[in-house]
PDB file of N, CA, C and O in Angstrom:
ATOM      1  N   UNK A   1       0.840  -1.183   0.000  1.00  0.00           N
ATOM      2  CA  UNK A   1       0.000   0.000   0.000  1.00  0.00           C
ATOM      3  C   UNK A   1       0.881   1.241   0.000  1.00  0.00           C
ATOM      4  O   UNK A   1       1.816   1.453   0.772  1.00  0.00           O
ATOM      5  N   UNK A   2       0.558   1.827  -0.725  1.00  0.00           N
ATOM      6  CA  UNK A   2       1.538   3.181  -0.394  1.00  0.00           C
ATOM      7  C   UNK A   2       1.605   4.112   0.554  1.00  0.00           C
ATOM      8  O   UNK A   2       0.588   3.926   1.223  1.00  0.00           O
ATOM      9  N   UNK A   3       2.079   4.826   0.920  1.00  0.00           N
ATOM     10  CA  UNK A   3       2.019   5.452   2.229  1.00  0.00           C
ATOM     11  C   UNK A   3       0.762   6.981   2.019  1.00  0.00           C
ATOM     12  O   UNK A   3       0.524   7.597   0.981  1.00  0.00           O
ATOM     13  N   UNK A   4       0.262   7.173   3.212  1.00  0.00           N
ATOM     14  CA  UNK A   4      -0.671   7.820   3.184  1.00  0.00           C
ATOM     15  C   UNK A   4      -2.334   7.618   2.712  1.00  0.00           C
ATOM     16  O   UNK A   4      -3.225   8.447   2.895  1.00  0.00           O
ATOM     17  N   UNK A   5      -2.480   6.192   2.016  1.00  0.00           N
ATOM     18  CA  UNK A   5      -3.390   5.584   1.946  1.00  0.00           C
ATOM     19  C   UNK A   5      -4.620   4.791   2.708  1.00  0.00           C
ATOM     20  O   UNK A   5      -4.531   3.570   2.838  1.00  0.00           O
ATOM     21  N   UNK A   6      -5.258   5.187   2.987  1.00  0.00           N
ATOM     22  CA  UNK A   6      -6.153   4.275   4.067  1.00  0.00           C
ATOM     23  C   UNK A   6      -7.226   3.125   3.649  1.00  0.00           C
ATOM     24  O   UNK A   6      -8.206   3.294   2.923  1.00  0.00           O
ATOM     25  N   UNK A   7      -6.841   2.001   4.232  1.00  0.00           N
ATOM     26  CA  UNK A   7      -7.594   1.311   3.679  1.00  0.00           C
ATOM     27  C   UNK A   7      -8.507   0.385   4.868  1.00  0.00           C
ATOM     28  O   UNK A   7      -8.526   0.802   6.026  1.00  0.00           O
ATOM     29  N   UNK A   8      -9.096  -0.621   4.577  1.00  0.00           N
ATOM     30  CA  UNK A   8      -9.957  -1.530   5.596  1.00  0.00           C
ATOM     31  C   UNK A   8      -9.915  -2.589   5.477  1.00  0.00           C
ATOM     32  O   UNK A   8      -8.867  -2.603   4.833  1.00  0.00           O
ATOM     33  N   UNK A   9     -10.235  -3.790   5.567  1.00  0.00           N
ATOM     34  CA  UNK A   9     -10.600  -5.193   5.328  1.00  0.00           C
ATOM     35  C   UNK A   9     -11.429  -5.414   6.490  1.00  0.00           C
ATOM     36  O   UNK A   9     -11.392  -4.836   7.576  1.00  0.00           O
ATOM     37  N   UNK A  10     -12.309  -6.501   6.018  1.00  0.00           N
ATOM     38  CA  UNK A  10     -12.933  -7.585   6.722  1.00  0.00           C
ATOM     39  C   UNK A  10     -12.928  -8.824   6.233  1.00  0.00           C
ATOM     40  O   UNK A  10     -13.254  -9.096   5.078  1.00  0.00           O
ATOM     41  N   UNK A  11     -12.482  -9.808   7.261  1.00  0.00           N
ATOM     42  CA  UNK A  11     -12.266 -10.907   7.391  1.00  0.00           C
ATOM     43  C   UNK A  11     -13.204 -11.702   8.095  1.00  0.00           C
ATOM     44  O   UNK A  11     -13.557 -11.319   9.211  1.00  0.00           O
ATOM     45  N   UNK A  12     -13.613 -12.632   7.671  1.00  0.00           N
ATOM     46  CA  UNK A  12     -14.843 -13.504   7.523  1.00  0.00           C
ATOM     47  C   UNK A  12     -14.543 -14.747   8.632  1.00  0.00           C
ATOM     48  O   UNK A  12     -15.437 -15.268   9.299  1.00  0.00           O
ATOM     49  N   UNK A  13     -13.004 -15.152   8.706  1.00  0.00           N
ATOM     50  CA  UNK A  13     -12.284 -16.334   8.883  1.00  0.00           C
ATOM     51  C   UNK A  13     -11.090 -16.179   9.395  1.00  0.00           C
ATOM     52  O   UNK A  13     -10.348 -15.215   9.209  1.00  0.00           O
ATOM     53  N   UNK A  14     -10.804 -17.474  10.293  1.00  0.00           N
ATOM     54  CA  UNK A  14      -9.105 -17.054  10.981  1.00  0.00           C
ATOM     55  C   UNK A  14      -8.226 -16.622   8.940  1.00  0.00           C
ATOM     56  O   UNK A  14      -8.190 -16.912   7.744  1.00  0.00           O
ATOM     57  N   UNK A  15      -7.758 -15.799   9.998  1.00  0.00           N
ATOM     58  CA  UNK A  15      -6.762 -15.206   8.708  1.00  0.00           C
ATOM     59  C   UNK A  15      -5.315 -14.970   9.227  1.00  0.00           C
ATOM     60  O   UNK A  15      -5.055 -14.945  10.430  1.00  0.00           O
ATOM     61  N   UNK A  16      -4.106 -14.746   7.943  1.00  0.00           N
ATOM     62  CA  UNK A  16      -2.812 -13.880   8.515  1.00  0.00           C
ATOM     63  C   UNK A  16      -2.579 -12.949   7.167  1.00  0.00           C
ATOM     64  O   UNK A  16      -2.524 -13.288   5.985  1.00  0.00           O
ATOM     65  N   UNK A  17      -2.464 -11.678   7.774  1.00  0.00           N
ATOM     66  CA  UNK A  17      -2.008 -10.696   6.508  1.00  0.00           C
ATOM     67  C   UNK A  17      -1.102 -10.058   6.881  1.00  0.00           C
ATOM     68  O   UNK A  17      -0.758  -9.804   8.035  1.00  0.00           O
ATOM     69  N   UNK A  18      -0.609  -9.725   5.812  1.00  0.00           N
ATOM     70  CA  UNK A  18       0.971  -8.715   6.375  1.00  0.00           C
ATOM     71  C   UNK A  18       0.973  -7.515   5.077  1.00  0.00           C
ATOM     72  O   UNK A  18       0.749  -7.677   3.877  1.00  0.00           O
ATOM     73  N   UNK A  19       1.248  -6.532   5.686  1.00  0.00           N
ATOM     74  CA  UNK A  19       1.289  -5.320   4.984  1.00  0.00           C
ATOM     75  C   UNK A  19       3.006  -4.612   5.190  1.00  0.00           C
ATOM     76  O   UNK A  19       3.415  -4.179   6.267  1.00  0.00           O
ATOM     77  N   UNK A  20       3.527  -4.626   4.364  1.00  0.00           N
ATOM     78  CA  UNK A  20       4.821  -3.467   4.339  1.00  0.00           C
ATOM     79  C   UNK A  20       4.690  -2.172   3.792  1.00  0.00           C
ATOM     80  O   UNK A  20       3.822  -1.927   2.955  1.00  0.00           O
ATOM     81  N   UNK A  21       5.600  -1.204   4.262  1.00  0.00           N
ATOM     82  CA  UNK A  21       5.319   0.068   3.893  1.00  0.00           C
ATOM     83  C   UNK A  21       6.840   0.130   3.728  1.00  0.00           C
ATOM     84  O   UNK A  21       7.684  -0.183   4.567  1.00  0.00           O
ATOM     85  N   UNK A  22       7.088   0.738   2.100  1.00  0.00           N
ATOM     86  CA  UNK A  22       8.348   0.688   1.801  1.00  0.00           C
ATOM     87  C   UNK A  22       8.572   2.132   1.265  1.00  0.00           C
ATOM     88  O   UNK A  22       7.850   2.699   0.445  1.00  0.00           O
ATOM     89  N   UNK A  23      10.007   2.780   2.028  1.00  0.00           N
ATOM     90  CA  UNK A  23      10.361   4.125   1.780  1.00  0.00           C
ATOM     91  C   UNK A  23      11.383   3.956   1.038  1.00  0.00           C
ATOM     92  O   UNK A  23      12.350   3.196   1.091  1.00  0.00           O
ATOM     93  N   UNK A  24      10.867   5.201  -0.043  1.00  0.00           N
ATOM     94  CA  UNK A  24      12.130   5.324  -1.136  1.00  0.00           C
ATOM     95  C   UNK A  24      11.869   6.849  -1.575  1.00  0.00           C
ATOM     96  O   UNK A  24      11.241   7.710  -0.959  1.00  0.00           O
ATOM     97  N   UNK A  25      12.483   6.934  -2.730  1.00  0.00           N
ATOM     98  CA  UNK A  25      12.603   8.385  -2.911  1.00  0.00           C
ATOM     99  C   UNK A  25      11.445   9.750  -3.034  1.00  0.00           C
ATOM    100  O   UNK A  25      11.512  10.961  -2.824  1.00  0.00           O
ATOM    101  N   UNK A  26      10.122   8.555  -3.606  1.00  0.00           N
ATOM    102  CA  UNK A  26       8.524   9.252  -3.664  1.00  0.00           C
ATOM    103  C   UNK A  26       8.249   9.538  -2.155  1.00  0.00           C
ATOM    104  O   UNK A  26       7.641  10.580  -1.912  1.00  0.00           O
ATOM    105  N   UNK A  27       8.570   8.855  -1.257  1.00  0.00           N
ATOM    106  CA  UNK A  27       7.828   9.350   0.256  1.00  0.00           C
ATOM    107  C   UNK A  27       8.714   9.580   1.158  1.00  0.00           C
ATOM    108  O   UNK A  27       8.374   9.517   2.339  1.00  0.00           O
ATOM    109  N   UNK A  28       9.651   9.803   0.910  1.00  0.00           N
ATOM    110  CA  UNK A  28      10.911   9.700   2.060  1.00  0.00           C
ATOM    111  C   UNK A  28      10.562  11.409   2.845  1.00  0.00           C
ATOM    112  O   UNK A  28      10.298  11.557   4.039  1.00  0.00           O
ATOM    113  N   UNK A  29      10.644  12.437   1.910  1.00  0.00           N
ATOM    114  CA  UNK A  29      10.215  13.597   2.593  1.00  0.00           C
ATOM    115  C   UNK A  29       9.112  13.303   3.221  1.00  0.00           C
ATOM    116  O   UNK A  29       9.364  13.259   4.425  1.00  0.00           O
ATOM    117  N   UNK A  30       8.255  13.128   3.055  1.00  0.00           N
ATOM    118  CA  UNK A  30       6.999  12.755   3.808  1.00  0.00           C
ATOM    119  C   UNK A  30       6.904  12.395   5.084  1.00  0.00           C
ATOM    120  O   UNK A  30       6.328  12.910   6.042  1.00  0.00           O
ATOM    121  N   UNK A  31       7.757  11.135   4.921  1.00  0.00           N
ATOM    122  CA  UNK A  31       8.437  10.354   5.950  1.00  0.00           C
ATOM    123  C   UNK A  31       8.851  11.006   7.366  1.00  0.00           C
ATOM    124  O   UNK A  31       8.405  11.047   8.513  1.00  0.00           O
ATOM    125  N   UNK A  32      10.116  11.564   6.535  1.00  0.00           N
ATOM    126  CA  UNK A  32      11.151  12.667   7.487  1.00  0.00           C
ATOM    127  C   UNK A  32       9.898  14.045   7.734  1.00  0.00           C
ATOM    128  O   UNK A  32       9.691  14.534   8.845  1.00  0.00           O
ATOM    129  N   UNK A  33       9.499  14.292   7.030  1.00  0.00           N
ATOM    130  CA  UNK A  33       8.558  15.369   7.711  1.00  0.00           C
ATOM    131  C   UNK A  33       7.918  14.800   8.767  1.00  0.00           C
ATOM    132  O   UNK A  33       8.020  15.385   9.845  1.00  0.00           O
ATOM    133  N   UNK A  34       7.072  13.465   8.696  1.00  0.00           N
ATOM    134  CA  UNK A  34       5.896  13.241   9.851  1.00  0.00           C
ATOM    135  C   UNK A  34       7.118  13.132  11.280  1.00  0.00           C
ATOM    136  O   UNK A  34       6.835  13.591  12.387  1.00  0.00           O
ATOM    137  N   UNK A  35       8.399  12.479  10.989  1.00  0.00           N
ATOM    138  CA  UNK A  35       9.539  11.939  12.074  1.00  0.00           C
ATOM    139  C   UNK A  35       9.627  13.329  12.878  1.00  0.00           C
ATOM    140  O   UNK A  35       9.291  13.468  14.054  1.00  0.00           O
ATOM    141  N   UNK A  36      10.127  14.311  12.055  1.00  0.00           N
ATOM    142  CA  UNK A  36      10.503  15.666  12.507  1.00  0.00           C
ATOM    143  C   UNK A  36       9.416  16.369  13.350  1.00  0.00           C
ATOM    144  O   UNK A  36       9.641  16.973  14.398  1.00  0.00           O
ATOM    145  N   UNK A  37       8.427  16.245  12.870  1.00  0.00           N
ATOM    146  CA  UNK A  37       7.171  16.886  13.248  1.00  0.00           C
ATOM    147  C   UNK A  37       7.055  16.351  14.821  1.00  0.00           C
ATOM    148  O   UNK A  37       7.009  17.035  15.843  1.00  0.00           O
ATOM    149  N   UNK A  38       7.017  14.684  14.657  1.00  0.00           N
ATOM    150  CA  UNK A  38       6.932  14.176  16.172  1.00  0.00           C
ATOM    151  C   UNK A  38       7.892  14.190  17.014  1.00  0.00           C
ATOM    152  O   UNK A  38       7.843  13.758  18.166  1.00  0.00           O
ATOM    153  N   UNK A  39       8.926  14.752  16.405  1.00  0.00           N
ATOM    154  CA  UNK A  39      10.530  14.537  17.398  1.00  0.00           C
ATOM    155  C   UNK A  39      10.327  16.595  18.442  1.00  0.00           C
ATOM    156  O   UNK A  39      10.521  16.892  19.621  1.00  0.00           O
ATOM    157  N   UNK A  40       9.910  17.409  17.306  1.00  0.00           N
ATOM    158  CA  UNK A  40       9.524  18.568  17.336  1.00  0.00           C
ATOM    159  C   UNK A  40       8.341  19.016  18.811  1.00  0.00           C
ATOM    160  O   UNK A  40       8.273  20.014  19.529  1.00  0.00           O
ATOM    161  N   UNK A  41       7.518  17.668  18.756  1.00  0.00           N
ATOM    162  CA  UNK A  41       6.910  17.671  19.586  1.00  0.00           C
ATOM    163  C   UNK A  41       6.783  17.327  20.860  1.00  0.00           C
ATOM    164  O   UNK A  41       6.112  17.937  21.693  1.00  0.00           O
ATOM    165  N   UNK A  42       7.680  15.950  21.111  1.00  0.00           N
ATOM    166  CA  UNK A  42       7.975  15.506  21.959  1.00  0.00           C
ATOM    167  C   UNK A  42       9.007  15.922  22.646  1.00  0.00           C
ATOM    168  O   UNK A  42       9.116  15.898  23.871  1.00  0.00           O
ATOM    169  N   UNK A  43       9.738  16.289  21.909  1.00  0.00           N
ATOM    170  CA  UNK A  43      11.365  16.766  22.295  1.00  0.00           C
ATOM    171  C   UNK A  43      12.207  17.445  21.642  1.00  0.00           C
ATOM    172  O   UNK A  43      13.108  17.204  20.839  1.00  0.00           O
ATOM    173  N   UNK A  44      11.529  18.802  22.373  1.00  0.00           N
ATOM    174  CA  UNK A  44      11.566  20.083  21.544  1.00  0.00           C
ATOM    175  C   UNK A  44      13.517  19.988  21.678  1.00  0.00           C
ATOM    176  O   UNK A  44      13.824  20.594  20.651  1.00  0.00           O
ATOM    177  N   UNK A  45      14.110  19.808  21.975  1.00  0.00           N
ATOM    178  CA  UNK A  45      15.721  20.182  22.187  1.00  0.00           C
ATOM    179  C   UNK A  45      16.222  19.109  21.312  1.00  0.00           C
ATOM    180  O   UNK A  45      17.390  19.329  20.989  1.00  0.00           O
ATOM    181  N   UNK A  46      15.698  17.926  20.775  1.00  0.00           N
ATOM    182  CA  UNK A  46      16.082  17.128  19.715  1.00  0.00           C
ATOM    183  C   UNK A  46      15.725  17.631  18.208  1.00  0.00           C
ATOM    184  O   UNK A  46      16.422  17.767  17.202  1.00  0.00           O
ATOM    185  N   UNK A  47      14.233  17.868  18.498  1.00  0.00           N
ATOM    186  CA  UNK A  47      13.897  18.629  17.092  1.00  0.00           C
ATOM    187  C   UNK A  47      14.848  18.790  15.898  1.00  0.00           C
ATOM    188  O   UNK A  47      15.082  18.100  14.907  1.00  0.00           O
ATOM    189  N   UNK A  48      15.385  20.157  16.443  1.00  0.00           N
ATOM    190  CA  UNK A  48      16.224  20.625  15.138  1.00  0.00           C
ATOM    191  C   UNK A  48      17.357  19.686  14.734  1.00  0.00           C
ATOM    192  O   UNK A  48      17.991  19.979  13.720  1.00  0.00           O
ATOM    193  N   UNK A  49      17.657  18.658  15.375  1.00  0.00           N
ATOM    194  CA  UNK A  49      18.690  17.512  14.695  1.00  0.00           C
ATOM    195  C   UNK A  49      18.277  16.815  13.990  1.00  0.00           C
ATOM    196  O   UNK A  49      18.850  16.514  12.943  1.00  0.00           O
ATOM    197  N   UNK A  50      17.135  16.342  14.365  1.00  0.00           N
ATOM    198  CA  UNK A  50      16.755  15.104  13.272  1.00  0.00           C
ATOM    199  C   UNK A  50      16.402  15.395  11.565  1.00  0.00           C
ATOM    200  O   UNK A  50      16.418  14.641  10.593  1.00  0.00           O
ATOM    201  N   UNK A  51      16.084  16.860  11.722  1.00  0.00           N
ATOM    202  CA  UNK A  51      15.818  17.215  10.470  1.00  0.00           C
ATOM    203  C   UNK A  51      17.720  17.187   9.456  1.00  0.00           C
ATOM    204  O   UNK A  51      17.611  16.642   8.358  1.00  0.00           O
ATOM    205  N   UNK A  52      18.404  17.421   9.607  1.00  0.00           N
ATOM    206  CA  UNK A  52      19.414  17.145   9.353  1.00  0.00           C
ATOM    207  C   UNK A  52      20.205  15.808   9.003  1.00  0.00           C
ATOM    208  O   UNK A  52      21.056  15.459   8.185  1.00  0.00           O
ATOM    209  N   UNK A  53      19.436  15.205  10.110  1.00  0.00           N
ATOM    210  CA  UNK A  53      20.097  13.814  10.309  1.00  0.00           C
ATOM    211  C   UNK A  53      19.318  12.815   9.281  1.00  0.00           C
ATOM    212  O   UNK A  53      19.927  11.909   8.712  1.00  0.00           O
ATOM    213  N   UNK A  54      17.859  13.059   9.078  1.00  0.00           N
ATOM    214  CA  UNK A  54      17.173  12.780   7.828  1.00  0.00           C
ATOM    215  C   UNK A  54      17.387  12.456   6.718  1.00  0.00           C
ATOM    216  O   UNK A  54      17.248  11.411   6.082  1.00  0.00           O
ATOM    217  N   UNK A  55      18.089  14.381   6.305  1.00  0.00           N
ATOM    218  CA  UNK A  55      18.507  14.493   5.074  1.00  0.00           C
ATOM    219  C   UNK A  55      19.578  13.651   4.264  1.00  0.00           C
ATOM    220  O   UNK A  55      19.563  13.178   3.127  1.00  0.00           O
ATOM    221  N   UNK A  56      20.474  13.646   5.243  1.00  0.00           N
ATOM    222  CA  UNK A  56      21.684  12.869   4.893  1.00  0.00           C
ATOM    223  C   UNK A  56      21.454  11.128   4.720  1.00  0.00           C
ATOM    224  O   UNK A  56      21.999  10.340   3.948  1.00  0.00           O
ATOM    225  N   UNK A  57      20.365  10.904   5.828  1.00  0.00           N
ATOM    226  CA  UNK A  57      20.405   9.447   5.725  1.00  0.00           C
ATOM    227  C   UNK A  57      19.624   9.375   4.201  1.00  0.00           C
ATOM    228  O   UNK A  57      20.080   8.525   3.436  1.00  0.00           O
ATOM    229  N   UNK A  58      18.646  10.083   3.778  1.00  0.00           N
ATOM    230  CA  UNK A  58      17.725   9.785   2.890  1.00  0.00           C
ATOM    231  C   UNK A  58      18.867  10.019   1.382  1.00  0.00           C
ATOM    232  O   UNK A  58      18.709   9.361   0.353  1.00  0.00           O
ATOM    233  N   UNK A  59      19.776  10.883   1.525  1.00  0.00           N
ATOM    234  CA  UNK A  59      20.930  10.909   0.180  1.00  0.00           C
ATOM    235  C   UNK A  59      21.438   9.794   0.481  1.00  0.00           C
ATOM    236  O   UNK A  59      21.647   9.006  -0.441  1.00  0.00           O
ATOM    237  N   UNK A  60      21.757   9.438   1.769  1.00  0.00           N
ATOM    238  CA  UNK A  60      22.727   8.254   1.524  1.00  0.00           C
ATOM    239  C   UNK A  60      21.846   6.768   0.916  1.00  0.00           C
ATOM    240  O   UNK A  60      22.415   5.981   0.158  1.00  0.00           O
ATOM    241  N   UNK A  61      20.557   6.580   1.336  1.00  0.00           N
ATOM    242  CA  UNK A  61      20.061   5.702   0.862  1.00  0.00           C
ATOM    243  C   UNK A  61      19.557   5.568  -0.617  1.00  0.00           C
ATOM    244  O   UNK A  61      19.333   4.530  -1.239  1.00  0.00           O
ATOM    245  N   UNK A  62      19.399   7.227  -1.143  1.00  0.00           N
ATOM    246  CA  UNK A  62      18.932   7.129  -2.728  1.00  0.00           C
ATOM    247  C   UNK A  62      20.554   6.813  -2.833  1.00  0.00           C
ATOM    248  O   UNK A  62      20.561   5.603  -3.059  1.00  0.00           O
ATOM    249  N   UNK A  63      21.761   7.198  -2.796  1.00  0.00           N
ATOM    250  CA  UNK A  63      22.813   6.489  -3.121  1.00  0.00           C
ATOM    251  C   UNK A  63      23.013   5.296  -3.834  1.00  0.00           C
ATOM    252  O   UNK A  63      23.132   5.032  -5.030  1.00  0.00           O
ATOM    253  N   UNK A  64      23.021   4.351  -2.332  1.00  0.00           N
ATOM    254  CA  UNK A  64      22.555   2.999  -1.818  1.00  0.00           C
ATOM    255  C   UNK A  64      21.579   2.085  -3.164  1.00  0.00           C
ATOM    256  O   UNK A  64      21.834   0.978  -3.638  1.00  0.00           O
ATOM    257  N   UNK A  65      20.571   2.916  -3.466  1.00  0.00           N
ATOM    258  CA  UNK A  65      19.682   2.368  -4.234  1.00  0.00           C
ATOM    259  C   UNK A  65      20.341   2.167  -5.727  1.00  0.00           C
ATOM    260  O   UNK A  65      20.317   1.143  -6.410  1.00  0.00           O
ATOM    261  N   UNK A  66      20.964   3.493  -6.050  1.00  0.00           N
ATOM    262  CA  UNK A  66      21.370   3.732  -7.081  1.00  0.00           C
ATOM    263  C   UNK A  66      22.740   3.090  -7.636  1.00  0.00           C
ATOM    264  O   UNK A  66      23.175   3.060  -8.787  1.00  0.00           O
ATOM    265  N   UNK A  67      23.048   2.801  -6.946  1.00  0.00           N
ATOM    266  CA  UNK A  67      24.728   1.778  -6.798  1.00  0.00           C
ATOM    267  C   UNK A  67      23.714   0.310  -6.671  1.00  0.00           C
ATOM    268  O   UNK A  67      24.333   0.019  -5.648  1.00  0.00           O
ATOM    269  N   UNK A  68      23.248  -0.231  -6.736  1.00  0.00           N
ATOM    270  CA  UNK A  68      22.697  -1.446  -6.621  1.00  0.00           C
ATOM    271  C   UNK A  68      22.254  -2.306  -8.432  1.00  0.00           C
ATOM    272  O   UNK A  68      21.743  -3.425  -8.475  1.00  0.00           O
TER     273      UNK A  68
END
């Protein structure tokens, strides 16, 4: 499912489902925005790092992708 999507099911019967949510270069800001937002909130004196610390991880992983 892609991120930001909402969806539902009903299940009738014992069941097992598994859902992944996979970050790459379409949602990664997104991502790091919702992270920042809650780091911002919780812990206002961390805040302004993580936005930084984000950025870099998210270049290093389009990298990562791109070398593959």
């Amino acid at each position: 499912l892609p991120a930001g999507w909402w969806h539902a099911t009903r299940i009738h019967e014992p069941s097992i489902s598994l859902g992944k949510v996979q970050l790459n270069r379409q949602n990664w800001p997104l991502f790091a925005t919702d992270v920042c937002a809650f780091w911002q909130r919780h812990h206002r004196a961390v805040g302004p790092l993580v936005a930084p610390y984000l950025r870099a991880l998210g270049r290093l992983m389009d990298l990562q992708e791109r070398l593959r």
